[in-house]
Residue, then its C-alpha position, 0 to 999 in steps of 0.5 A: x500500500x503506498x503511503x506518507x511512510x511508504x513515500x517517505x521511505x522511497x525518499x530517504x533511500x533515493x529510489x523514489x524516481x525508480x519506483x515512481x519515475x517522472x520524466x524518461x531522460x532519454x525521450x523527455x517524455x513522462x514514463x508510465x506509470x510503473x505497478x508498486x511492488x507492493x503485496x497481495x494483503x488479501x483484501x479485494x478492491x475494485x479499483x486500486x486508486x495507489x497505482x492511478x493517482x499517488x505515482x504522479x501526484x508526488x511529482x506535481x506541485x502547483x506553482x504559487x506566483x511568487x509575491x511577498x504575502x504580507x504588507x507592511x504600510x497598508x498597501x492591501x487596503x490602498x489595493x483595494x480603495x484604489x480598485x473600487x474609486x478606479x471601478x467607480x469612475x466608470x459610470x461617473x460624470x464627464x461623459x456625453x449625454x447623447x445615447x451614441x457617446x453617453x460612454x465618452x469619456x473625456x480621456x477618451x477625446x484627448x486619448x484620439x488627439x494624442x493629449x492623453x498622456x500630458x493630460x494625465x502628467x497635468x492631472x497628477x501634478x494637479x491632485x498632487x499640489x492639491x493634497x493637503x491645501x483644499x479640503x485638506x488632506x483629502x484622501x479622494x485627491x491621492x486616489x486620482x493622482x494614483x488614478x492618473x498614474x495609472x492612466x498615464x503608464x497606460x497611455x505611454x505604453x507600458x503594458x503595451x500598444x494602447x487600445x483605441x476605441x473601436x466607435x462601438x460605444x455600446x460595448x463599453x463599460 
């Protein structure tokens, strides 16, 4: 029967790719799955899930996007204010009224004339200065600097070629 002790055993003598081999070095291809050299113990299964499952199970482990899981300065709950202003500022104001451009943004009218990227430096500058001065340290001022940042590396491109409006301005958010 193959178990914890079983595979720990196989690990400790180094004879675990022997009896459970992984990649043949030959062909690069996975090797069979090869029947455990274990004994009859006189007990009648229907299906023996040791020999389907526990021979290619020990050899796969999911790969986890390696990221710092902890913050120290409260930047999961910066993430996450950001994420719903950002979110919030898609059905605001600023854009048309009439049914064929009631998605038109203003960005969107710089972004076809190539302004886009200075209106979102402007804009930063602006919030930026802002912050502190009117309304005080007004926590709505650093979610539209972080905002426009955001927009800005969007429109220098980098996260590649940006997008431009198709004209179908039905499909958008």
């Amino acid at each position: 029967m193959i178990n914890a002790w079983s595979l720990a055993w196989e690990a400790l003598n180094g004879t675990m790719d022997e009896t459970y081999p992984e990649i043949d070095n030959k062909t690069g291809l996975w090797k069979e799955p090869q029947p455990y050299p274990y004994e009859d113990d006189g007990l009648d299964y229907e299906v023996d899930l040791s020999t389907i499952d526990d021979q290619y199970a020990h050899h796969f482990a999911q790969k986890e996007k390696e990221m710092a899981h902890y913050f120290k300065y409260h930047e999961e709950e910066i993430l996450k204010d950001i994420e719903e202003y950002v979110s919030g500022t898609y059905k605001g104001h600023y854009t048309g009224n009439s049914h064929e451009y009631r998605n038109v943004q203003t960005l969107d009218l710089m972004a076809s004339k190539d302004l886009a990227s200075g209106f979102c430096q402007a804009n930063i500058l602006k919030y930026g200065s802002r912050y502190g001065n009117k309304d005080g340290k007004n926590k709505k001022d650093l979610m539209k600097v972080i905002h426009y940042a955001m927009l800005l590396a969007h429109f220098d491109g980098h996260y590649g070629e940006p997008s431009m409006p198709s004209g179908n301005f039905e499909q958008m958010p």
